[in-house]
SEMI-470933 format. One record per residue: x, y, z of N, C-alpha, C in turn; residue number from 1. Coordinates in nm, 4 decimals. Example, Ala and Ser with C-alpha at 12.3 -4.5 7.8 and 13.67 -1.06 7.14 Angstrom:
2
((1.3190, -0.5690, 0.7800), (1.2300, -0.4500, 0.7800), (1.3200, -0.3300, 0.7800), 1)
((1.2850, -0.2250, 0.7080), (1.3670, -0.1060, 0.7140), (1.2900, 0.0030, 0.7870), 2)
end
This chain:
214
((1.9056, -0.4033, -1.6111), (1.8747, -0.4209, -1.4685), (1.8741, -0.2852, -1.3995), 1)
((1.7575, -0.2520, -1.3167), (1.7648, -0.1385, -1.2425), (1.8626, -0.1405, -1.1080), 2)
((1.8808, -0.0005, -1.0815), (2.0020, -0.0034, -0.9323), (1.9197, -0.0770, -0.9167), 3)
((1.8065, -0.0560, -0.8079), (1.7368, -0.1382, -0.7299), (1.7662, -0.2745, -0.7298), 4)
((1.7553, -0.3504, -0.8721), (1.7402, -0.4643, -0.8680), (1.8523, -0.5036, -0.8368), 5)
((2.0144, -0.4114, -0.9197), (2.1107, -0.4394, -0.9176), (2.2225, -0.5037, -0.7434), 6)
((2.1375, -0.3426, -0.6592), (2.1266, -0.3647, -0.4913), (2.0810, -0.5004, -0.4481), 7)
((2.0124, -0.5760, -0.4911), (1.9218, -0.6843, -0.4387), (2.0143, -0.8278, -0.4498), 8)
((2.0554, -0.7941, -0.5782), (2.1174, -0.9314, -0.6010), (2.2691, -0.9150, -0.6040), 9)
((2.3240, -0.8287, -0.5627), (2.4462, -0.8027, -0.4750), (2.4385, -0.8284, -0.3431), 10)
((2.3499, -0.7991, -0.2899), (2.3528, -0.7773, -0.0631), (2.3038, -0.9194, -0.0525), 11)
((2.2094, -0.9887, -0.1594), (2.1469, -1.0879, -0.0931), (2.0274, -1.0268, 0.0147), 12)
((1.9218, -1.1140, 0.0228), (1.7881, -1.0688, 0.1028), (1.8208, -1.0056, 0.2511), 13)
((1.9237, -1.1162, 0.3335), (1.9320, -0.9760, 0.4394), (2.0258, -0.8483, 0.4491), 14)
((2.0937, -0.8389, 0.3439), (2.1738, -0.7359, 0.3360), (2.0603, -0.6375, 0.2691), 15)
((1.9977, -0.6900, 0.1472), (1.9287, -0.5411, 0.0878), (1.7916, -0.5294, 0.2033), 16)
((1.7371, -0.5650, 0.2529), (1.6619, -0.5681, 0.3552), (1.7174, -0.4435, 0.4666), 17)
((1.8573, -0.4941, 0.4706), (1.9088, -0.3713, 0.6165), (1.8735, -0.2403, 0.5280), 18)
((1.9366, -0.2788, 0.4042), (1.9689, -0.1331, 0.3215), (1.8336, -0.0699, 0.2470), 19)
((1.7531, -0.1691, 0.2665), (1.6029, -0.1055, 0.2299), (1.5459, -0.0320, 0.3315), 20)
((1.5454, -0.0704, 0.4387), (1.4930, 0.0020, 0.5580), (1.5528, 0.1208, 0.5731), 21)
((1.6838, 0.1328, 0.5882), (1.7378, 0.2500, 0.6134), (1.7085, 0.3704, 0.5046), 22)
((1.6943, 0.3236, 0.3944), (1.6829, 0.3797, 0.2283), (1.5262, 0.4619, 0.2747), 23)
((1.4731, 0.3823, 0.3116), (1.2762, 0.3772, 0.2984), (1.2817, 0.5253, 0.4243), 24)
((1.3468, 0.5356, 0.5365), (1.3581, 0.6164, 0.6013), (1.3771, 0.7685, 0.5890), 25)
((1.4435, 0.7805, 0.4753), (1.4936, 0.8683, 0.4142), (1.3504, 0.9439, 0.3829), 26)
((1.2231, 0.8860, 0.3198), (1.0962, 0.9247, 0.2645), (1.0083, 0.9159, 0.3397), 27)
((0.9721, 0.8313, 0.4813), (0.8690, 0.7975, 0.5415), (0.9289, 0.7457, 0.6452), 28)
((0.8935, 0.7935, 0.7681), (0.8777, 0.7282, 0.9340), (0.7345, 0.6029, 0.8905), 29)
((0.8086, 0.4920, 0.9319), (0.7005, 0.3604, 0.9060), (0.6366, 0.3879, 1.0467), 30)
((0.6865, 0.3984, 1.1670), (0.6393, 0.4264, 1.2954), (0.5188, 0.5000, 1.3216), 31)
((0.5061, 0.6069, 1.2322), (0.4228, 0.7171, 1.2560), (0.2779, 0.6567, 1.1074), 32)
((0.3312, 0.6143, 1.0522), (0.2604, 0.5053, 0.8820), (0.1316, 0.4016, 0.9726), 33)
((0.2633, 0.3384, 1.0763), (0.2094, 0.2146, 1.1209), (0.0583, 0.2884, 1.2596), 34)
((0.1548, 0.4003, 1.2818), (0.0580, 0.4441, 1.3851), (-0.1392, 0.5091, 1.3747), 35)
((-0.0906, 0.5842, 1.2402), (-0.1880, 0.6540, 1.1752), (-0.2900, 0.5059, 1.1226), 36)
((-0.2582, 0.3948, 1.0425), (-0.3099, 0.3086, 0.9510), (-0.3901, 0.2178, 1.0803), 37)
((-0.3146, 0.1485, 1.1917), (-0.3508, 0.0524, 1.2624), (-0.4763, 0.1395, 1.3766), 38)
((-0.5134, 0.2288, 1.3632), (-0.6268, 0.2965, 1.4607), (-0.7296, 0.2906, 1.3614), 39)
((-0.6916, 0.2566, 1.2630), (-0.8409, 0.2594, 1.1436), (-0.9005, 0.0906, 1.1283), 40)
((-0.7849, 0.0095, 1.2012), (-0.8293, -0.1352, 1.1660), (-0.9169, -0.1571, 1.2615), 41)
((-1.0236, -0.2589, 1.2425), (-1.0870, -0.3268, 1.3462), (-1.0435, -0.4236, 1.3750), 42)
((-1.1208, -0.4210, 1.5233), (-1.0242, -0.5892, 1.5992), (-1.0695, -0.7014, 1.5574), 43)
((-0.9560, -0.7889, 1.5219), (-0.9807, -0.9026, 1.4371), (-1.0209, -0.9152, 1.3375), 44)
((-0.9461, -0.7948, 1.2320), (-0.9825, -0.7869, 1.0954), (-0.9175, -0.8591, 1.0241), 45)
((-0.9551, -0.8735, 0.8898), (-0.8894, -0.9302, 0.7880), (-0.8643, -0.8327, 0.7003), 46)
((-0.7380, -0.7994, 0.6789), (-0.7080, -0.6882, 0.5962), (-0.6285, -0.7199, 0.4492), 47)
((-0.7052, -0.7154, 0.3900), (-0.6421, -0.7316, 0.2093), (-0.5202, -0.6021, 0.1673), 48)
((-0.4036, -0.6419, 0.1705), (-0.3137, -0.5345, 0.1315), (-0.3067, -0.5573, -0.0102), 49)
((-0.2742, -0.5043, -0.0983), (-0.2848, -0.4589, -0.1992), (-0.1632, -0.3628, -0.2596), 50)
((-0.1032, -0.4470, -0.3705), (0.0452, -0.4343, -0.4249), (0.1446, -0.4211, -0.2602), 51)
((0.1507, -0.5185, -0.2499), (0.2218, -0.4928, -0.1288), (0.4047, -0.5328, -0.1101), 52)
((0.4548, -0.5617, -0.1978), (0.5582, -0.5772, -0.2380), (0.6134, -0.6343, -0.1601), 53)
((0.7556, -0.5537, -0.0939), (0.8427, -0.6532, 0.0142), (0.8038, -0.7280, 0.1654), 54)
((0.6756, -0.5872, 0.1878), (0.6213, -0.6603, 0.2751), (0.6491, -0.5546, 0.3901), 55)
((0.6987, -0.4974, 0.4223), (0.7886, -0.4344, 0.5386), (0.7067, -0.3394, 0.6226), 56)
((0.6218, -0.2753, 0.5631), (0.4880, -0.1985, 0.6654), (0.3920, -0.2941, 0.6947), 57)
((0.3939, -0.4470, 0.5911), (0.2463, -0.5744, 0.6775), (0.3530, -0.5929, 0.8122), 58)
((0.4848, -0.6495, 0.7766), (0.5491, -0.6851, 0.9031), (0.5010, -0.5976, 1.0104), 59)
((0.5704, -0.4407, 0.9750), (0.5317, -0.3954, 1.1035), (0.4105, -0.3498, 1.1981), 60)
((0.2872, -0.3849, 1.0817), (0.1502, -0.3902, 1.1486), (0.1280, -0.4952, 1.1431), 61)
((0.1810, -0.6776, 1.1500), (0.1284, -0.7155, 1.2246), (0.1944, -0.7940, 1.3429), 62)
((0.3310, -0.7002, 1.3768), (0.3785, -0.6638, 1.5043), (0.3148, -0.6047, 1.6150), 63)
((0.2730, -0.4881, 1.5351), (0.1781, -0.4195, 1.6056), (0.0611, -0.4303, 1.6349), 64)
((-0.0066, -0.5289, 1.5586), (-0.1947, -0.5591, 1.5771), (-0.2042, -0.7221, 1.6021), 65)
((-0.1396, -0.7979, 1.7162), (-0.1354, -0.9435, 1.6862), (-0.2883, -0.9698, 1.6863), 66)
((-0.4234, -0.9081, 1.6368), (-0.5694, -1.0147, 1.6777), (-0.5491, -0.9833, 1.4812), 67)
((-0.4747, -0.8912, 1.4308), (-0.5024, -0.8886, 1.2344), (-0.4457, -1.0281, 1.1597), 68)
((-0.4975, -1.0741, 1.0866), (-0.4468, -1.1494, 0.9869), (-0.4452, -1.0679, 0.8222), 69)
((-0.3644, -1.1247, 0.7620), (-0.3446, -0.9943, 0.6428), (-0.3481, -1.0964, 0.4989), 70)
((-0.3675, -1.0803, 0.4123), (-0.3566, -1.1517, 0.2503), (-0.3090, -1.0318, 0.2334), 71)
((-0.1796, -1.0274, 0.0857), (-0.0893, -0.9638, 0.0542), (-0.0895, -1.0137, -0.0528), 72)
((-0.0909, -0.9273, -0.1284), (-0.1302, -0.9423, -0.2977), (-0.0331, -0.8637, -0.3904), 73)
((-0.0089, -0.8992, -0.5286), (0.1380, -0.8019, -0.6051), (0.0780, -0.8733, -0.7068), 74)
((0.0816, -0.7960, -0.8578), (0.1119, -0.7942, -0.9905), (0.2269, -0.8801, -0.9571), 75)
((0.4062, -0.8799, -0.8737), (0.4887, -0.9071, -0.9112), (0.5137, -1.0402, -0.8987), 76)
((0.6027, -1.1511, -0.9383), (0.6151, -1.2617, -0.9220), (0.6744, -1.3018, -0.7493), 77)
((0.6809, -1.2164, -0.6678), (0.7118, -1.2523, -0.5309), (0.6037, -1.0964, -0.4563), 78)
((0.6203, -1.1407, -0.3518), (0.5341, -1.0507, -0.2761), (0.5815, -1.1184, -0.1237), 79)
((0.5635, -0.9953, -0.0553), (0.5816, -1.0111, 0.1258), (0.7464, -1.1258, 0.1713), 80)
((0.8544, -1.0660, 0.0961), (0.9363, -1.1507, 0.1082), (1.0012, -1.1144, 0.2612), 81)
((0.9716, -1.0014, 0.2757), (1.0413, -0.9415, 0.3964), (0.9382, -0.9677, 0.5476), 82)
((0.8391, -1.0080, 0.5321), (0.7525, -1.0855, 0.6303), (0.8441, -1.1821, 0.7360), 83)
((0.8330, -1.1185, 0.8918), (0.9197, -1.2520, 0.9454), (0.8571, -1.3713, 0.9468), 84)
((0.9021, -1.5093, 0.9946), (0.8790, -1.6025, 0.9624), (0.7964, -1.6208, 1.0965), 85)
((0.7693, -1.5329, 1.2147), (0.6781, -1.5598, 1.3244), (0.5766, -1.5056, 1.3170), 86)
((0.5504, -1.4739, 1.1604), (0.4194, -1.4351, 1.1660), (0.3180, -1.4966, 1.0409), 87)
((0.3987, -1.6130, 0.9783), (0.3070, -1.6813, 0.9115), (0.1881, -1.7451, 0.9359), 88)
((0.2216, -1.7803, 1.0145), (0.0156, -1.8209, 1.0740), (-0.1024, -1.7433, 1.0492), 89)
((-0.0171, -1.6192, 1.0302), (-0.1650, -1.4537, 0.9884), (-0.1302, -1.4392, 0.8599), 90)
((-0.0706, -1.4863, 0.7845), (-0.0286, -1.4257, 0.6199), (-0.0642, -1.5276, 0.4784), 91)
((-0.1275, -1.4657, 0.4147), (-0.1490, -1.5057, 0.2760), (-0.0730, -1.4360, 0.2096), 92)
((0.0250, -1.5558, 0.1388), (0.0895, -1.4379, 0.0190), (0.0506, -1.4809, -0.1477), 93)
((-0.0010, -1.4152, -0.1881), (-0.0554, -1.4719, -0.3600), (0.0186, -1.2898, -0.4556), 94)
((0.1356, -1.3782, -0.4528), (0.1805, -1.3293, -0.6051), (0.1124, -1.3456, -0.6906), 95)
((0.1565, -1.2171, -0.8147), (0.0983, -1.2253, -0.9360), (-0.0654, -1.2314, -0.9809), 96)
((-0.1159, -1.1686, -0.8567), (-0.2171, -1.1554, -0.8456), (-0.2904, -0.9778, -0.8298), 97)
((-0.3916, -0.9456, -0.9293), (-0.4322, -0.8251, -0.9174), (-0.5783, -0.8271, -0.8236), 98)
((-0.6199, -0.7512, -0.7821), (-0.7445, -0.7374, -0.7097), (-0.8675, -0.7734, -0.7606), 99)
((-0.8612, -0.7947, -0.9114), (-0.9776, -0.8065, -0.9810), (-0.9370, -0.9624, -0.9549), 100)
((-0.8681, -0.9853, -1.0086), (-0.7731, -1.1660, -1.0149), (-0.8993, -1.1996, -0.8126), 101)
((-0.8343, -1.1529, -0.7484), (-0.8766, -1.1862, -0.6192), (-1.0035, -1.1915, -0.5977), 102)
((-1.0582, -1.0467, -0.6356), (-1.2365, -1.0752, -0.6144), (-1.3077, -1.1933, -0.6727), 103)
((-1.2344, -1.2431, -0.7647), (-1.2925, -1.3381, -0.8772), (-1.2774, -1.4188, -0.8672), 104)
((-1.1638, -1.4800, -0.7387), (-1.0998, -1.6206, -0.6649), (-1.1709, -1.6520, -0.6140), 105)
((-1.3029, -1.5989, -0.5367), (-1.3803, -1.6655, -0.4509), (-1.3665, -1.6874, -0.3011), 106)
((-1.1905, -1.6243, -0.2979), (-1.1198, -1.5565, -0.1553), (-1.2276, -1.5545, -0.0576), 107)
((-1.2033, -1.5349, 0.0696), (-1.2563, -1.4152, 0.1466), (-1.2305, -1.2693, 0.1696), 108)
((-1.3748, -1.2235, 0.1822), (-1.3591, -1.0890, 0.1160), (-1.3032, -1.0018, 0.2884), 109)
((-1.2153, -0.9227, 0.2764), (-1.1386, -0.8657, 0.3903), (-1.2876, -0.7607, 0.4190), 110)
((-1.1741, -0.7047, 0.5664), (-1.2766, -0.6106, 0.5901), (-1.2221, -0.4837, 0.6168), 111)
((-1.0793, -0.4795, 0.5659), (-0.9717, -0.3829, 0.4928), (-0.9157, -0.4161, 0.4139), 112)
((-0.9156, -0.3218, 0.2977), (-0.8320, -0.3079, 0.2222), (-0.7338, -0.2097, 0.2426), 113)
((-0.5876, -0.2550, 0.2152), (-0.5249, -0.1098, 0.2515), (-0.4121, -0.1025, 0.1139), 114)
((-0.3397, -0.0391, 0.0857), (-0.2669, 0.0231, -0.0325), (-0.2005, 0.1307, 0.0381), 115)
((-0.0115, 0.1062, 0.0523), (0.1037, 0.1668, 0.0626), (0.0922, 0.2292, -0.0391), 116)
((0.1946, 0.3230, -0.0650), (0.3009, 0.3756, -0.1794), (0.2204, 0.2872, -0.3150), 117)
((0.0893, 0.3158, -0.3339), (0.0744, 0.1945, -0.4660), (0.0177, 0.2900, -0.5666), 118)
((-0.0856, 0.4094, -0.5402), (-0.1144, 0.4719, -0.6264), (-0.0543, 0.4801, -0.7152), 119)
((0.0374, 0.5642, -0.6788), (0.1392, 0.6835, -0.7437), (0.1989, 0.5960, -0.8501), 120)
((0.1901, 0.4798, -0.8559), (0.2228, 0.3210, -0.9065), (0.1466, 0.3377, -1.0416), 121)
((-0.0036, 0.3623, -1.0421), (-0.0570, 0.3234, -1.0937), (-0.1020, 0.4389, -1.2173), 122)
((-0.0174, 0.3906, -1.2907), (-0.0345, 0.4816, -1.4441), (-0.1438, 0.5539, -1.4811), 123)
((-0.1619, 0.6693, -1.4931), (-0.2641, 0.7664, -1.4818), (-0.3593, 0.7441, -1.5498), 124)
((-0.3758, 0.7095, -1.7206), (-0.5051, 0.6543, -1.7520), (-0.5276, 0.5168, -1.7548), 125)
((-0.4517, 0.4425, -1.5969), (-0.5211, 0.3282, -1.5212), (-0.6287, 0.3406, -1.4631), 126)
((-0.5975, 0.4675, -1.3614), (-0.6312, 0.4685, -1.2157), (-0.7620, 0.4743, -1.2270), 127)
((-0.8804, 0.4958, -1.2760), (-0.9608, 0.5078, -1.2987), (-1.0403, 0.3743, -1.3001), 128)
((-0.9921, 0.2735, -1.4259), (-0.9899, 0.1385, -1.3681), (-0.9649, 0.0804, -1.2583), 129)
((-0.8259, 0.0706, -1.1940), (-0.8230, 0.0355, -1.1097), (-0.9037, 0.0755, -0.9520), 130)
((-0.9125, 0.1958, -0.9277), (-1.0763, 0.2173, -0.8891), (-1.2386, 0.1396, -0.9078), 131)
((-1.2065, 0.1222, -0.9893), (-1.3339, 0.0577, -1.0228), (-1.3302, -0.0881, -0.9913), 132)
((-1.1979, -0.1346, -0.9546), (-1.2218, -0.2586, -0.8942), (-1.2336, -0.2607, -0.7288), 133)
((-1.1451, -0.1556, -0.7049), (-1.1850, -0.1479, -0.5167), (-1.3641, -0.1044, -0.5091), 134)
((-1.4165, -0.0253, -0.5992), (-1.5318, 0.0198, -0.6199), (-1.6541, -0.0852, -0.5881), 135)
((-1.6054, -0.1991, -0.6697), (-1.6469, -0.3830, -0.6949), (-1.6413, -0.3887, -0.5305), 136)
((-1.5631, -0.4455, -0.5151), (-1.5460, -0.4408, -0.3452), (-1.6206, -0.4037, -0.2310), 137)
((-1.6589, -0.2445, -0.2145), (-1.7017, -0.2059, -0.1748), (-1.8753, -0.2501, -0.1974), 138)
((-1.9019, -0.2699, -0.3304), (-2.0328, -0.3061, -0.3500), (-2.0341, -0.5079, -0.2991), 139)
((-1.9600, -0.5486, -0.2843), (-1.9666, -0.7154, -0.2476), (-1.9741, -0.7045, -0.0889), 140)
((-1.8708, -0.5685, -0.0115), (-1.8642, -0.5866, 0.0724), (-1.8660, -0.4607, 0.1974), 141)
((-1.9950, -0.3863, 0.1449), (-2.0200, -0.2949, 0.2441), (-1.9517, -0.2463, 0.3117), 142)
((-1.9430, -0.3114, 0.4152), (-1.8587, -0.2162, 0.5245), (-1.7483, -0.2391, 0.5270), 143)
((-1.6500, -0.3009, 0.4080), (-1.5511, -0.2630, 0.4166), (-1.4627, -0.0940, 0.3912), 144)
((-1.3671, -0.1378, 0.4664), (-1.2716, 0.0218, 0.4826), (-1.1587, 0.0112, 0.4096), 145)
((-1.1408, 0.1320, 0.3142), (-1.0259, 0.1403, 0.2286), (-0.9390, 0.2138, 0.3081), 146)
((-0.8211, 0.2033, 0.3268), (-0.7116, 0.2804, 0.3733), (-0.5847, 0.3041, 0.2354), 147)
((-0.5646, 0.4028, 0.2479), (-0.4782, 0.4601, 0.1122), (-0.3480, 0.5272, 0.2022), 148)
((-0.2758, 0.5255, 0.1735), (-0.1328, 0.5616, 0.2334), (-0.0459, 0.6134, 0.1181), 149)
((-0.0298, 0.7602, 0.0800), (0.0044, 0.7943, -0.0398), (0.1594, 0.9194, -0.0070), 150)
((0.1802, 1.0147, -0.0997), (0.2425, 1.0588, -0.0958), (0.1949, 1.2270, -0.1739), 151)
((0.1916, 1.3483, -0.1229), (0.1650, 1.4670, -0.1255), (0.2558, 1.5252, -0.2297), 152)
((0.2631, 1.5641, -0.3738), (0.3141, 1.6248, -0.4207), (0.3705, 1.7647, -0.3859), 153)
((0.4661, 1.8323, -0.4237), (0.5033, 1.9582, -0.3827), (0.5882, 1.9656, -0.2770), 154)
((0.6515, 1.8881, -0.2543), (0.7529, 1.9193, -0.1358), (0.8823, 1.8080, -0.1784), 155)
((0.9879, 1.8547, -0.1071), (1.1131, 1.8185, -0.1768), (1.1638, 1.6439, -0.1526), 156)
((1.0947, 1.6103, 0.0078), (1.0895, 1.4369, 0.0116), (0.9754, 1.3939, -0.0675), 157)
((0.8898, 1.4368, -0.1688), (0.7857, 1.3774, -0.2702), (0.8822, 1.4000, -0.3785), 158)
((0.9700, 1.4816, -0.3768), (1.0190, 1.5316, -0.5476), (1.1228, 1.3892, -0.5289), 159)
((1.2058, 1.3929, -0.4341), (1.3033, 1.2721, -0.4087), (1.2789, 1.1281, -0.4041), 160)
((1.1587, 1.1314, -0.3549), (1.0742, 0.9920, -0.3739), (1.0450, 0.9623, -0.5352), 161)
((0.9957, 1.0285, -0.5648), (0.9733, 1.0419, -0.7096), (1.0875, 1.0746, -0.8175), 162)
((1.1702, 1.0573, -0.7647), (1.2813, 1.0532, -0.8724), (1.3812, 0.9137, -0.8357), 163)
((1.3456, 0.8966, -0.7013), (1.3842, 0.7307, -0.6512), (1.3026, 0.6660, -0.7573), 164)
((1.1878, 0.6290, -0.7051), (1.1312, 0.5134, -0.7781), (1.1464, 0.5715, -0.9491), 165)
((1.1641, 0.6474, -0.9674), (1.1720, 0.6495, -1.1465), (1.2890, 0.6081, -1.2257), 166)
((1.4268, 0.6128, -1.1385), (1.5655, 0.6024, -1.1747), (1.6386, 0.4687, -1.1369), 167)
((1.5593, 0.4926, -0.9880), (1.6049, 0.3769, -0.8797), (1.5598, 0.2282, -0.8830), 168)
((1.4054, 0.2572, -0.8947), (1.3347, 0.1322, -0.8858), (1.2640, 0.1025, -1.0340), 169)
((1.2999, 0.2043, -1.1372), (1.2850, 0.1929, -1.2855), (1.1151, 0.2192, -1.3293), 170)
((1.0507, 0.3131, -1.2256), (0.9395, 0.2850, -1.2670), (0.9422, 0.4171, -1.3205), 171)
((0.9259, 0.3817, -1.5008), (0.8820, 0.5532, -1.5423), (0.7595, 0.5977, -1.5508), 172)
((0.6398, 0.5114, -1.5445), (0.5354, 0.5490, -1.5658), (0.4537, 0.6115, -1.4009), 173)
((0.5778, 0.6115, -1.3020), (0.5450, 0.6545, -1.1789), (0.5003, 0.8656, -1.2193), 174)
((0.3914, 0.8262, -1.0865), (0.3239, 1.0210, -1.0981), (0.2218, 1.0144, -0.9530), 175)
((0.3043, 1.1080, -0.8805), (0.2677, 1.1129, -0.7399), (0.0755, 1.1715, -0.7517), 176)
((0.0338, 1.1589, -0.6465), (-0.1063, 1.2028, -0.6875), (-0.1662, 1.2177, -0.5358), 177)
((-0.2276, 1.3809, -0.6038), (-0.2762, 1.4935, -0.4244), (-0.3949, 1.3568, -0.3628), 178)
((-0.4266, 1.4506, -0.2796), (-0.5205, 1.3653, -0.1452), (-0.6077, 1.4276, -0.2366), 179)
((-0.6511, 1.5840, -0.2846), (-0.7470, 1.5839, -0.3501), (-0.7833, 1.5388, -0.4688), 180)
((-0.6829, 1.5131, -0.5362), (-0.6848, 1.4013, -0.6838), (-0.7644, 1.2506, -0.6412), 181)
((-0.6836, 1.1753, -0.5451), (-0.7407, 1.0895, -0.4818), (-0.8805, 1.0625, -0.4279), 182)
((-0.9052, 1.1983, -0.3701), (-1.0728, 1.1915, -0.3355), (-1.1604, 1.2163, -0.4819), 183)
((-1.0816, 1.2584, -0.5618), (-1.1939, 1.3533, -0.6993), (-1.1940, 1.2032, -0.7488), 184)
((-1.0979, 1.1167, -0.7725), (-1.1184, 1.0092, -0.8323), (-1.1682, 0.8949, -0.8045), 185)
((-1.2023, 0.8877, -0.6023), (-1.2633, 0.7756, -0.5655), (-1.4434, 0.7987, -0.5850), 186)
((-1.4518, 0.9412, -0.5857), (-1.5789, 0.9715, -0.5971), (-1.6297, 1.0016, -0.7303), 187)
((-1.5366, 0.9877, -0.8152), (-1.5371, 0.9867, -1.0112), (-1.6316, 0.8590, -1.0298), 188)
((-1.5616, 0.7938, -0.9659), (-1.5772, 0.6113, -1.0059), (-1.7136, 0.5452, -0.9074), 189)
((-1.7095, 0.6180, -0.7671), (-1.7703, 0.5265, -0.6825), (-1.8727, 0.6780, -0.6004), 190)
((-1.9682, 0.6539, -0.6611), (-2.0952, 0.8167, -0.6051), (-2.0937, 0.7674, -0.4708), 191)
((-2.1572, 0.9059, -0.3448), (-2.1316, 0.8478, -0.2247), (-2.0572, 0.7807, -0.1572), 192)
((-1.9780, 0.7839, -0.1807), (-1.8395, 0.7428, -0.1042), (-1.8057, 0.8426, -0.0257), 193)
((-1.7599, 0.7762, 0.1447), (-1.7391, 0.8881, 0.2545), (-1.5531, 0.8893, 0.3073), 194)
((-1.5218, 0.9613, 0.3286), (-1.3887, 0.9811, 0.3347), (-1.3449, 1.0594, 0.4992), 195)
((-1.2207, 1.0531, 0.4994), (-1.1487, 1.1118, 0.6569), (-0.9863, 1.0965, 0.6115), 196)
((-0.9283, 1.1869, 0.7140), (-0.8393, 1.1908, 0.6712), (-0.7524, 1.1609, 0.8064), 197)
((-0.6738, 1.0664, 0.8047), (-0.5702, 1.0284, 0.9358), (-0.4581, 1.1667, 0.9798), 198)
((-0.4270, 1.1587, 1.0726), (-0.3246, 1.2671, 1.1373), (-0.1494, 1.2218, 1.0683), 199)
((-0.1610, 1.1605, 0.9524), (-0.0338, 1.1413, 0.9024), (0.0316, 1.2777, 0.8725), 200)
((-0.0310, 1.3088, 0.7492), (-0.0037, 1.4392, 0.7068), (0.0492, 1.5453, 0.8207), 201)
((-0.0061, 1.5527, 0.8803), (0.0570, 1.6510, 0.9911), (0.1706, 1.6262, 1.0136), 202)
((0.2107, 1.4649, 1.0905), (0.3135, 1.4373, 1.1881), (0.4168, 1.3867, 1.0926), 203)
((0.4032, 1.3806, 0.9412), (0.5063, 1.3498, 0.8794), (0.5036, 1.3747, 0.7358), 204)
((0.4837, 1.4799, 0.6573), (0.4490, 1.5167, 0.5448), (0.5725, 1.5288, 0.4571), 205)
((0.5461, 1.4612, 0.3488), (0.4410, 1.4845, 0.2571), (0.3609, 1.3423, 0.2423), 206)
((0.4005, 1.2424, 0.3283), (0.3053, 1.1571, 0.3538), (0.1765, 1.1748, 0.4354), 207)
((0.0485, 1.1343, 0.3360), (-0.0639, 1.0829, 0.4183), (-0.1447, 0.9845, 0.4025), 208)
((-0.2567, 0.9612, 0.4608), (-0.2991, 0.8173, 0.4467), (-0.4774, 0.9119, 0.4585), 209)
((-0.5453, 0.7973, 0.3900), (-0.6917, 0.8254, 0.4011), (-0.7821, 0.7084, 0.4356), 210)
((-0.8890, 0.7233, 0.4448), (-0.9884, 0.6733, 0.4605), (-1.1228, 0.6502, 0.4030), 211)
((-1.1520, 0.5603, 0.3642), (-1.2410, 0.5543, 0.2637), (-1.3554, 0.4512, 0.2761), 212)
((-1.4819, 0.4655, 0.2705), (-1.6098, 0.3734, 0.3372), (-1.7540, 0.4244, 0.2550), 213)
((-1.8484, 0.3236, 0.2733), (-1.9576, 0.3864, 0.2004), (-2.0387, 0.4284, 0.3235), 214)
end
């Protein structure tokens, strides 16, 4: 059992919840996350999150955006547990579900996609694949907008983050990955693809978030 997990099933959901937030702080202002990500949504979007785990940045954007409704998607057997309960009326939660799994459901197709902390997730001779399914996407659904919310190698809250999730949250196959890695690889997979970059990076680095559209 990892700490992480070990934390979880000691505190019980609202105890590791307090202690997740405060933990998550340590690496990222969600405030300044939520601020940068929600100026890229359109009004009355449907936004497909993607590996979205506890849930805790959908909560706080869709605190912040009440016209968004969100589907929340995870490889893991739970997803969006930390979602309050006054905001189920806007939430799809489908565990155990990958993006390819989703396109292939027959879903409705969002008109964001967005992806936290998920890259860096995604095992290096994945990512390439997994690209190629937001890639899919983009070709079903035009004008949709990718939003990426990642983490900047080279600085000492990326080195700490990255030794959290490797020890902490047991992921060894974790490997942080630049904004320019990120762009070399959305445009590896997907030609013409147009990009921007949000004012994250500035106001809270080594986090940033991007933008991504055909």
């Amino acid at each position: 059992m990892t700490p992480g997990r070990l934390v979880r099933t000691v505190l019980g959901k609202r105890g590791s919840r307090v202690v997740g937030h405060a933990y998550r702080a340590l690496f990222v202002d969600t405030d300044k996350v939520i601020g940068a990500i929600s100026r890229q949504i359109p009004t009355g979007a449907h936004v497909l999150d993607v590996g979205g785990g506890d849930g805790a940045i959908v909560n706080r954007l869709l605190g912040h955006r009440p016209d968004i409704r969100v589907t929340t998607i995870d490889v893991a057997p739970d997803v969006g547990q930390w979602i309050d309960a006054a905001y189920e009326a806007r939430v799809v939660r489908l565990p155990g579900t990958t993006l390819a799994a989703y396109l292939a459901s027959g879903r409705p197709l969002p008109q964001v996609l967005l992806m936290t902390d998920v890259m860096h997730h995604v095992p290096v001779g994945d990512r390439d694949a997994f690209v190629a399914s937001i890639a899919a996407l983009m070709r079903v659904a035009p004008s949709v907008r990718i939003i990426v919310k990642d983490v900047e190698p080279g600085y000492l809250r990326a080195q700490l983050g990255y030794l959290s999730d490797r020890y902490v949250t047991g992921d060894r196959a974790v490997s942080l990955v630049s904004r320019g890695e990120l762009v070399a690889t959305m445009q590896r997979v997907e030609r013409g693809i147009r990009w921007s970059e949000t004012d994250l990076f500035d106001k809270d680095k080594p986090n940033y978030a991007l933008v991504f559209w055909r």
